[in-house]
DOKOL-52775 format. One record per residue: residue number from 1; x, y negated, z negated of N, C-alpha, C in turn. Coordinates in steps of 0.1 Angstrom, whole numbers, plus 2048, in hexadecimal, padded with zeros to 3 digits. Layout:
<atoms>
+-----+-----+-----+-----+------+------+------+-----+-----+-----+
:   n : npx : npy : npz : capx : capy : capz : cpx : cpy : cpz :
+-----+-----+-----+-----+------+------+------+-----+-----+-----+
: NUM :   X :   Y :   Z :    X :    Y :    Z :   X :   Y :   Z :
...
+-----+-----+-----+-----+------+------+------+-----+-----+-----+
</atoms>
This chain:
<atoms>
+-----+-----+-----+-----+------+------+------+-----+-----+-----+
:   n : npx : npy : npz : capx : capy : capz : cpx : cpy : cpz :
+-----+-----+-----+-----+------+------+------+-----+-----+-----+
:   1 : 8C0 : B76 : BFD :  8C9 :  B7F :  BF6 : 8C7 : B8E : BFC :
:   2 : 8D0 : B93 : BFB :  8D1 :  BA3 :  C01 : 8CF : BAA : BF7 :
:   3 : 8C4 : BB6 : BFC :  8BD :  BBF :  BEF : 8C6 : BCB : BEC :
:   4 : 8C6 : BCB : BDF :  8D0 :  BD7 :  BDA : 8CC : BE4 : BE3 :
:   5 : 8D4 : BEA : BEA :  8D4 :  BF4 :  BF1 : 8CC : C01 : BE9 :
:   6 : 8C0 : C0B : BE8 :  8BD :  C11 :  BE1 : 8C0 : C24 : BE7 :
:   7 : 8C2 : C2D : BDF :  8C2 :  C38 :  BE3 : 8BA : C3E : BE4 :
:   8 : 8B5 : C4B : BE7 :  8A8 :  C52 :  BE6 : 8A3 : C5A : BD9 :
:   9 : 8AE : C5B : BCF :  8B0 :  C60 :  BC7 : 8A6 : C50 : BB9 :
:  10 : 8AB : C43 : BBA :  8A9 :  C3C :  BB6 : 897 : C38 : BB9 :
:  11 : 894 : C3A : BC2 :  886 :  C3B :  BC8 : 87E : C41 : BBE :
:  12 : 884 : C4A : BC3 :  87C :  C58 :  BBA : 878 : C57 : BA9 :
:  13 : 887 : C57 : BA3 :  882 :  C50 :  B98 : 880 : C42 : B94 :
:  14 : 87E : C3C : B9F :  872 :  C2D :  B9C : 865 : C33 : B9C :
:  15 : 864 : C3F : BA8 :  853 :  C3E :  BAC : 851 : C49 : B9C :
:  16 : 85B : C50 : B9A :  852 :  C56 :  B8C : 853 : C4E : B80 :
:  17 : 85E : C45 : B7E :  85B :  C42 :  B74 : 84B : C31 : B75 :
:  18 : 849 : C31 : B87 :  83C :  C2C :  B81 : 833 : C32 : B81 :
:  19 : 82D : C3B : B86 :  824 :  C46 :  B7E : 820 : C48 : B74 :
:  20 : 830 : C4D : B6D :  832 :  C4C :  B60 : 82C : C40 : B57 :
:  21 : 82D : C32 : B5A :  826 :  C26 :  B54 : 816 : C24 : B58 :
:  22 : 815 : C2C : B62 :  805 :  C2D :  B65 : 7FF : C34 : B60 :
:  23 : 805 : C40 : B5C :  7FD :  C4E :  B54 : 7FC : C46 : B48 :
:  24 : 808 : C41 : B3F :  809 :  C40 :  B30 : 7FB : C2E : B32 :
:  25 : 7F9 : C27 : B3C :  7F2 :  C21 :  B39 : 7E7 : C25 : B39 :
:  26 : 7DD : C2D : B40 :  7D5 :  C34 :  B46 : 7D1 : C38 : B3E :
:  27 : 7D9 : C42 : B33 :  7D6 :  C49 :  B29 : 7D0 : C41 : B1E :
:  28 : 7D4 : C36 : B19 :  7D2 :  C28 :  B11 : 7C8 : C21 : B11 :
:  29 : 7C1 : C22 : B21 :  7B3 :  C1B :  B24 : 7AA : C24 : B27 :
:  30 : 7AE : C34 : B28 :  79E :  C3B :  B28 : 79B : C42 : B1F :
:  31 : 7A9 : C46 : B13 :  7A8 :  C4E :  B03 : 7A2 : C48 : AFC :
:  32 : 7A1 : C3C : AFA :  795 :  C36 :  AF1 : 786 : C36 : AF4 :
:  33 : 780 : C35 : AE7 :  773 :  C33 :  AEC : 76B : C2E : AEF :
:  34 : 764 : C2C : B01 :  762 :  C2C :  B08 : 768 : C23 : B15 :
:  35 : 776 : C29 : B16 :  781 :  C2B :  B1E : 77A : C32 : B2A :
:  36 : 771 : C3D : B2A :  76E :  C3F :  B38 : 75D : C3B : B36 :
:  37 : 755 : C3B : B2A :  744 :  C37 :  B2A : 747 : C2A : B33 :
:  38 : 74F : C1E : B2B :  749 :  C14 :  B2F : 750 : C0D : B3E :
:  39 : 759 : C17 : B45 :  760 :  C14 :  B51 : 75A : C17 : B59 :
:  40 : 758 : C12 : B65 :  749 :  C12 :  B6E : 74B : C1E : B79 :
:  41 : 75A : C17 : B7D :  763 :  C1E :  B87 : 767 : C31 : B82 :
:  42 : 76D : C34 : B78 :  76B :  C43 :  B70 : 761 : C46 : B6B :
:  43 : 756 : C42 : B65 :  74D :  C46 :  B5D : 749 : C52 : B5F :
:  44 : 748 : C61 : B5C :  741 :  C6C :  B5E : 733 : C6D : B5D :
:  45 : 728 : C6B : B69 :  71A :  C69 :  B6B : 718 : C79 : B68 :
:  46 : 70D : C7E : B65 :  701 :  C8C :  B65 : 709 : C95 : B6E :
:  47 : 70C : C9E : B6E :  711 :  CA7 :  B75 : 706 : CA6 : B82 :
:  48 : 70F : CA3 : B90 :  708 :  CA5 :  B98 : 702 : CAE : B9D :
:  49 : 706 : CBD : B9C :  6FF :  CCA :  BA3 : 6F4 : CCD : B97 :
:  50 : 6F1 : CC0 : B89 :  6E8 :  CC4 :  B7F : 6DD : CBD : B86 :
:  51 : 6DD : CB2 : B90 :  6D7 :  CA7 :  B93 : 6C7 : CA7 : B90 :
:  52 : 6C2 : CB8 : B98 :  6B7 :  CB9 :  B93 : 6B3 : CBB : B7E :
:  53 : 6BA : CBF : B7B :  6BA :  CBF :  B6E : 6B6 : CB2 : B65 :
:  54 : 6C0 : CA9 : B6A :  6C0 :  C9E :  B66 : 6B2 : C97 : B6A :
:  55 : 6AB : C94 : B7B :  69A :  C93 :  B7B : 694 : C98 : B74 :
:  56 : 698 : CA4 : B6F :  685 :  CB1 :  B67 : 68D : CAB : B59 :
:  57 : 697 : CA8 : B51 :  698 :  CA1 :  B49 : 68E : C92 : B44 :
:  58 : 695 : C8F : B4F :  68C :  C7E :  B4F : 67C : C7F : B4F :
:  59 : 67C : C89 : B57 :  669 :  C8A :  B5C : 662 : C8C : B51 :
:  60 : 666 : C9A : B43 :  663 :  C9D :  B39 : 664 : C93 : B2F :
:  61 : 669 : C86 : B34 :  66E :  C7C :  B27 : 67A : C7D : B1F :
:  62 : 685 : C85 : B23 :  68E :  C86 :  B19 : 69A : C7E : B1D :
:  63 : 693 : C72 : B21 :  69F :  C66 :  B23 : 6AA : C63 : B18 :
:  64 : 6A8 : C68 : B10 :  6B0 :  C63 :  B02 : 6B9 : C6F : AFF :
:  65 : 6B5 : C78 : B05 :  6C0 :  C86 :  B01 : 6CC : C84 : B0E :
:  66 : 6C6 : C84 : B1B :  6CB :  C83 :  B26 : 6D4 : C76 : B26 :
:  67 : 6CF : C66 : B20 :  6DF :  C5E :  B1D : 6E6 : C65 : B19 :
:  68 : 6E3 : C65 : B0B :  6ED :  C71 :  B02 : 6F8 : C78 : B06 :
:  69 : 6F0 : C7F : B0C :  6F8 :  C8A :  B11 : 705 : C82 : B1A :
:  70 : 6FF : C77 : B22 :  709 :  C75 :  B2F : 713 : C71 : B24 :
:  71 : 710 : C63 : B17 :  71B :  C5F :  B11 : 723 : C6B : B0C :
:  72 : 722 : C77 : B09 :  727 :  C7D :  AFF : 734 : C83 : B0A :
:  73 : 72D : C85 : B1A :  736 :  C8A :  B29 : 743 : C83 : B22 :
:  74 : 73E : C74 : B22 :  747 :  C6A :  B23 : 754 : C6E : B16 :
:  75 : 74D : C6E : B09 :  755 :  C6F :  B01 : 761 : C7A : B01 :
:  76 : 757 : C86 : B0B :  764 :  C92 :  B0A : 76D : C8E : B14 :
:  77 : 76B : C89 : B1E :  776 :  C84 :  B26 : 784 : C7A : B23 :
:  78 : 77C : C71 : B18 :  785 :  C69 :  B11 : 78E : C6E : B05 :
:  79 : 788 : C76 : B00 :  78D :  C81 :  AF4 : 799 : C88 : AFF :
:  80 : 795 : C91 : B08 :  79F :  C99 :  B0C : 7AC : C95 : B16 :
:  81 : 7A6 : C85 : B18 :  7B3 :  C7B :  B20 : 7BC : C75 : B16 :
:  82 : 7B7 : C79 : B07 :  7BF :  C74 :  AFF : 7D0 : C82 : AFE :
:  83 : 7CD : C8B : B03 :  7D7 :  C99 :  B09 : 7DC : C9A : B11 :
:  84 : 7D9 : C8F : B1D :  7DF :  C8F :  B25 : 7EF : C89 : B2B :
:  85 : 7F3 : C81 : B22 :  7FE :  C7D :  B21 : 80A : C84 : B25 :
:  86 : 80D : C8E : B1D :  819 :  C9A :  B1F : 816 : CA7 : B29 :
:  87 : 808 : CA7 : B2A :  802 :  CB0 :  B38 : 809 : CA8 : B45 :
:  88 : 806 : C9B : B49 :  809 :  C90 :  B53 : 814 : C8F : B55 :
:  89 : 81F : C8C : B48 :  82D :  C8B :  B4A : 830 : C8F : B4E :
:  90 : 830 : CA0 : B48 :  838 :  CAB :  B51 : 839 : CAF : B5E :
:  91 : 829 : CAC : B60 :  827 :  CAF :  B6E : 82F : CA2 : B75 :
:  92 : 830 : C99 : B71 :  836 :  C8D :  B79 : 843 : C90 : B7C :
:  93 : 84B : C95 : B6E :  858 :  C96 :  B71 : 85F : C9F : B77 :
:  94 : 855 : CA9 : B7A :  855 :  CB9 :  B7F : 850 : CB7 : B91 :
:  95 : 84B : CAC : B95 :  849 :  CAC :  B9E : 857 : CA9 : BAA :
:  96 : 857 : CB2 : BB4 :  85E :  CB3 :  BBE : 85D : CA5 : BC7 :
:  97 : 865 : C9D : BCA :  864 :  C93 :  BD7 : 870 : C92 : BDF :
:  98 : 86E : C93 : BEE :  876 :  C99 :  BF2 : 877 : C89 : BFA :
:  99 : 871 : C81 : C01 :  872 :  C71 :  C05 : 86C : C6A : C00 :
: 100 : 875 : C61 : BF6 :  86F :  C59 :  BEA : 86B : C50 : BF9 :
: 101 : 874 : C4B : BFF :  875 :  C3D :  C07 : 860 : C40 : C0B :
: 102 : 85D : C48 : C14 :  850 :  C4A :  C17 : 845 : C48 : C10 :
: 103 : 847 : C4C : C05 :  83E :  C46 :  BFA : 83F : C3E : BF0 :
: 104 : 848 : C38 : BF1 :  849 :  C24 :  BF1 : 845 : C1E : BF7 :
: 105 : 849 : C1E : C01 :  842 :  C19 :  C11 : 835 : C20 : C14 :
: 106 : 82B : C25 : C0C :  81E :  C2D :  C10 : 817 : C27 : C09 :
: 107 : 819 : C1A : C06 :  80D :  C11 :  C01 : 806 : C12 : BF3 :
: 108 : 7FD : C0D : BF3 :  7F1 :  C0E :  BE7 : 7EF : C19 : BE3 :
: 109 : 7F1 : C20 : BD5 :  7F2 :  C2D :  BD7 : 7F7 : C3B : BD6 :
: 110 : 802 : C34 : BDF :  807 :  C41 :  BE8 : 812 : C4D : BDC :
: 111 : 814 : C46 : BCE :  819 :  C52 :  BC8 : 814 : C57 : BBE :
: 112 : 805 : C54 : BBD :  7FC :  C55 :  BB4 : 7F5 : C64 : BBE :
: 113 : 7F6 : C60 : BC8 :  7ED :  C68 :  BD2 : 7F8 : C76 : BD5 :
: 114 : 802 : C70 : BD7 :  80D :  C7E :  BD4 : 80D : C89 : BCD :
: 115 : 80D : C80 : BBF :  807 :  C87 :  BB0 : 800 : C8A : BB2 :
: 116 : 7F4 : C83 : BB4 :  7EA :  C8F :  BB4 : 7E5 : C9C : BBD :
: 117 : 7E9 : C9D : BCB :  7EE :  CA5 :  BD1 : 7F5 : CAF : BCC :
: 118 : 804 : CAD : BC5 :  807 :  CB5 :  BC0 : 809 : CBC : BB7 :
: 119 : 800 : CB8 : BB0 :  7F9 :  CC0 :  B9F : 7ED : CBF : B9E :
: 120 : 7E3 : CBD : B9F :  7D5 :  CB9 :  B9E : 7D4 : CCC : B98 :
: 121 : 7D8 : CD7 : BA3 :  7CD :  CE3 :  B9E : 7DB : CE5 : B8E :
: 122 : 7E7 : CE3 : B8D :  7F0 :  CE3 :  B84 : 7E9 : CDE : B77 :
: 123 : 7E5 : CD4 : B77 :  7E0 :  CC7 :  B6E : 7D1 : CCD : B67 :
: 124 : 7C8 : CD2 : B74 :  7C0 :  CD7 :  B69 : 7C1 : CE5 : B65 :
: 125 : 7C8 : CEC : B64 :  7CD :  CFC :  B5E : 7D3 : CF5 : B4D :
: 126 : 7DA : CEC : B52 :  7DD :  CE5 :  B41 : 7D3 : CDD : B3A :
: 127 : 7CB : CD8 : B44 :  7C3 :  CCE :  B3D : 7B5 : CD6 : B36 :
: 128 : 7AF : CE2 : B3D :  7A1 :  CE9 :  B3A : 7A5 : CE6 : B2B :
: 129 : 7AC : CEE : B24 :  7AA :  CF5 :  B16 : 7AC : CE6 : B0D :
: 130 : 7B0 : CDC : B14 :  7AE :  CCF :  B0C : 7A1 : CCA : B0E :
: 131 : 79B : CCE : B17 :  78C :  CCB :  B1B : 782 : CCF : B11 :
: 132 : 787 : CDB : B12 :  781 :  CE6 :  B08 : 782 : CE2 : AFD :
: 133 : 78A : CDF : AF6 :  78B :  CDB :  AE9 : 780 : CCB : AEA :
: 134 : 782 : CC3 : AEF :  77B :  CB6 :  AF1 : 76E : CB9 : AEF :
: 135 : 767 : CC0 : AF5 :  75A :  CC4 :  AF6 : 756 : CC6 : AEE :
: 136 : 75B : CD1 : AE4 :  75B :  CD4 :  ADB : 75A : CC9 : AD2 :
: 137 : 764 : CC2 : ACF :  763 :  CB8 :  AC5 : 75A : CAD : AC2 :
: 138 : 756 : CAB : AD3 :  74B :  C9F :  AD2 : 739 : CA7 : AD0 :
: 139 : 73D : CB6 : AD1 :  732 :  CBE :  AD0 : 728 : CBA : AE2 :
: 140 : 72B : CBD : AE7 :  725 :  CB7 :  AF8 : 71B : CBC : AF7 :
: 141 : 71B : CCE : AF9 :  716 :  CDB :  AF8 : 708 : CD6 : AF0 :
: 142 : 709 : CD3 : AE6 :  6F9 :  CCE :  AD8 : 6F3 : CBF : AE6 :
: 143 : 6F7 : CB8 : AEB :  6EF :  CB0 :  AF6 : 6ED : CB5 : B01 :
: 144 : 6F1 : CC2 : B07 :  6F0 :  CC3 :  B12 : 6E4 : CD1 : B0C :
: 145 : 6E4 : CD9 : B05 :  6DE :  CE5 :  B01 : 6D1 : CE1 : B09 :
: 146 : 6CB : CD9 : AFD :  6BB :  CD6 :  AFD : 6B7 : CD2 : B0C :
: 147 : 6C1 : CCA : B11 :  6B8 :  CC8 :  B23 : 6BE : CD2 : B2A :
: 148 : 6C5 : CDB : B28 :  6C4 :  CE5 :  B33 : 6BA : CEE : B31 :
: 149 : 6B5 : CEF : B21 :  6B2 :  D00 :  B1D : 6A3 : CFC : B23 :
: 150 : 6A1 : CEE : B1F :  692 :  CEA :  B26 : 692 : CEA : B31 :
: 151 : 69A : CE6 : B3B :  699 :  CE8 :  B4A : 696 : CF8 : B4E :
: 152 : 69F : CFB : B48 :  6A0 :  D0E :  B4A : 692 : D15 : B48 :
: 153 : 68C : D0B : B3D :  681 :  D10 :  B38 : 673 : D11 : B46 :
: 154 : 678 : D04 : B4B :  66B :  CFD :  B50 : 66E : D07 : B5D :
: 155 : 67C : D08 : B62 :  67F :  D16 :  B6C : 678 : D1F : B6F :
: 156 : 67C : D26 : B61 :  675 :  D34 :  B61 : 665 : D35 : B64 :
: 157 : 660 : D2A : B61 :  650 :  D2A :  B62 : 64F : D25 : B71 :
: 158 : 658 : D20 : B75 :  651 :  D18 :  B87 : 658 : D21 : B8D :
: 159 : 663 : D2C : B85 :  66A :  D37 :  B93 : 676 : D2E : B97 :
: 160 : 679 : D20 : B96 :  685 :  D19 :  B9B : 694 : D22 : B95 :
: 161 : 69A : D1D : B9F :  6AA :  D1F :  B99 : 6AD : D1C : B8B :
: 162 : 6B3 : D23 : B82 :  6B9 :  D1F :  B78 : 6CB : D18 : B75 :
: 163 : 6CB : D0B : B74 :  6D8 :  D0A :  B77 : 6DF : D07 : B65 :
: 164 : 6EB : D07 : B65 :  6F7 :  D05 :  B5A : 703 : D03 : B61 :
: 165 : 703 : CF2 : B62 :  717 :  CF3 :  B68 : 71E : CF7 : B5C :
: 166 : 728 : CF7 : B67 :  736 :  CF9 :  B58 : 73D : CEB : B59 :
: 167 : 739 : CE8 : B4F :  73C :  CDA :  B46 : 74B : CD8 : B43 :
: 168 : 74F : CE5 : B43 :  75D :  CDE :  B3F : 766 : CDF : B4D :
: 169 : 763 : CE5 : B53 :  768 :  CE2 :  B62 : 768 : CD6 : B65 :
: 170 : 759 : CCB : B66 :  756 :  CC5 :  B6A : 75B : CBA : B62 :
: 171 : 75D : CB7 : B55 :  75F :  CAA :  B4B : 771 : CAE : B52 :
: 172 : 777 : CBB : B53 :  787 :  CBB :  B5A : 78A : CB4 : B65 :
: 173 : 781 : CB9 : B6C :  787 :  CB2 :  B7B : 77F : CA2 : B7C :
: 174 : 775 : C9D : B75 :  774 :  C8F :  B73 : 77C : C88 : B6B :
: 175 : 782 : C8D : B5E :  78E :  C85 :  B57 : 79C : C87 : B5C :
: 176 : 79F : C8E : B6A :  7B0 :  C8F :  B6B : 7AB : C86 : B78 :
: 177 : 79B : C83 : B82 :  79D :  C7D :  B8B : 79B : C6E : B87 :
: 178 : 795 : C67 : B79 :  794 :  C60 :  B70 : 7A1 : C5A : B70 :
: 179 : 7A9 : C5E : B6B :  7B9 :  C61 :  B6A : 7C0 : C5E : B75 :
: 180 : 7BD : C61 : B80 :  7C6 :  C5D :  B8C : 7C1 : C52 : B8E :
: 181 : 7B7 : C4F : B8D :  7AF :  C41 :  B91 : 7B6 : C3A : B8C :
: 182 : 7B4 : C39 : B7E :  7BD :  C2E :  B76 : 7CA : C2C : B79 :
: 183 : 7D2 : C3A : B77 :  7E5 :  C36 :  B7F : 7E2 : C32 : B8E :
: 184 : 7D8 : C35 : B96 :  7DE :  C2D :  BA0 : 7DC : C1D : BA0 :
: 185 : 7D2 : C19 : B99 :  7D4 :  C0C :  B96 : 7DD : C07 : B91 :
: 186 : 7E5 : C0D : B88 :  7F2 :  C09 :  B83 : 7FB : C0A : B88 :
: 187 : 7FC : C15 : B94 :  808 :  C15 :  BA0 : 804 : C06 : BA6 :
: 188 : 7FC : C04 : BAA :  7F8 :  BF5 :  BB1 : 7FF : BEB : BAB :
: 189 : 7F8 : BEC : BA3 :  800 :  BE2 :  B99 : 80F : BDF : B98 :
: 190 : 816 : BE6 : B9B :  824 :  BE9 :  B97 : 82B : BE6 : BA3 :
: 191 : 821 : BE9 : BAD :  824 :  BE7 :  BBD : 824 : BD8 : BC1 :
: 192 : 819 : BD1 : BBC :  814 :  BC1 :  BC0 : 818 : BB8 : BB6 :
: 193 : 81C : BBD : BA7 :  81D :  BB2 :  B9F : 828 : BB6 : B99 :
: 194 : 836 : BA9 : B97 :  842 :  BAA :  B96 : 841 : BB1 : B84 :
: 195 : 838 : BA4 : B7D :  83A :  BA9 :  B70 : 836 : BB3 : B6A :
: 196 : 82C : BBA : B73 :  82C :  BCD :  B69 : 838 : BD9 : B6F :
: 197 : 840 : BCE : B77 :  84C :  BD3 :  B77 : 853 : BD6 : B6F :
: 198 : 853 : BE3 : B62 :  85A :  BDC :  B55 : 866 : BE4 : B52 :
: 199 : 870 : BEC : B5D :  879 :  BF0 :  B5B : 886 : BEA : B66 :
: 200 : 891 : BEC : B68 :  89B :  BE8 :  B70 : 898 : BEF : B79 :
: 201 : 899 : BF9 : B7A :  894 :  C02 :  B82 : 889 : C01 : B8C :
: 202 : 87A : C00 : B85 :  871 :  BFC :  B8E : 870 : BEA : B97 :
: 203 : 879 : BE1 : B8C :  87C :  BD8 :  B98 : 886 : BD5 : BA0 :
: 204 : 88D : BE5 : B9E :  898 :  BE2 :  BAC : 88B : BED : BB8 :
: 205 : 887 : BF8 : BB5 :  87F :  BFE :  BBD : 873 : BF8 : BC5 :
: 206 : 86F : BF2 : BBB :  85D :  BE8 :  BBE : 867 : BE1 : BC7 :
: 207 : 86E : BDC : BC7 :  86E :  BC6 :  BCE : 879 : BCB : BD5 :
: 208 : 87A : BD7 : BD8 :  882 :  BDA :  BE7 : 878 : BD8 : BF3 :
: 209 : 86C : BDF : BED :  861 :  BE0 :  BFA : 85C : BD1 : BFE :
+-----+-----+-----+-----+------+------+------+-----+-----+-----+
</atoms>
């Protein structure tokens, strides 16, 4: 059979409106709780530039503050992906594509990687002050206090560096890259498998390629 002839225009809103089913699912499996703790692939580990922190933590015994703390990472991320829904859209629908055909034909991926290209610094200017709030809510700051003020402590006495990331930078740019992880698996999906094809649209787009 001969495939319905497609436009560039029709591309286009196939590739956003799968995005679009990749964000809204995305959103659904990392807003709950532990949506990003218990995902192996997103999970938000110890702030890496804390790394030594996290050793003089352990070393002192404070294994039980230091989980803590990581689950609570987790919970702000999950809390503040639960906002990201109408942050994602807009940027989706607001996004510029100038050859859908290319990024149909760009494989595994390829319009999840667009997106995020072209909103990633957009995405977190809206996303911080949802972060901020999250943090807040789950109280992060009360698990992280005690093992930094101790580390800081132990600092000042050996002359080492004193360090304090900024946490909310860091729980941002892990839950919007969290976030892409997930939609691009669900661009895949949409790409390889007829039935999460679930609009007219995405199976005249998908099953052209």
């Amino acid at each position: 059979p001969v495939k319905p002839s497609l436009t560039n225009d029709e591309v286009i809103s196939g590739l956003k409106e799968a995005l679009s089913v990749g964000i809204k699912n995305s959103v659904s499996l990392t807003s709950v709780t532990d949506g990003f703790l218990k995902n192996t692939a997103i999970r938000l580990p110890f702030p890496p530039d804390a790394a030594k922190v996290k050793q003089k933590a352990l070393d002192l015994g404070l294994t039980g503050q230091v989980e803590k703390f990581e689950t609570t990472l987790n919970r702000a991320a999950e809390e503040a992906t639960k906002e990201a829904l109408p942050i994602f859209t807009d940027a989706i629908k607001n996004m510029t594509i100038g050859d859908g055909f290319a990024i149909l034909k760009g494989g595994n991926g390829a319009a999840t990687k667009y997106l995020k290209d072209k909103t990633t610094e957009q995405l977190k200017t809206a996303f911080r002050p949802k972060v901020d709030a999250a943090i807040a809510t789950v109280k992060l700051t009360d698990y992280w206090n005690p093992i930094i003020t101790k580390y800081n402590s132990v600092m000042t006495l050996s002359g080492g560096q004193k360090l304090n990331p900024d946490l909310n930078a860091y729980v941002t740019q892990k839950a919007i890259d969290g976030l892409f992880y997930m939609v691009e698996q669900e661009e895949n999906k949409i790409r390889l498998d007829p039935v999460a094809r679930v609009s007219d649209l995405l199976k005249k787009v998908f099953g052209s390629i």
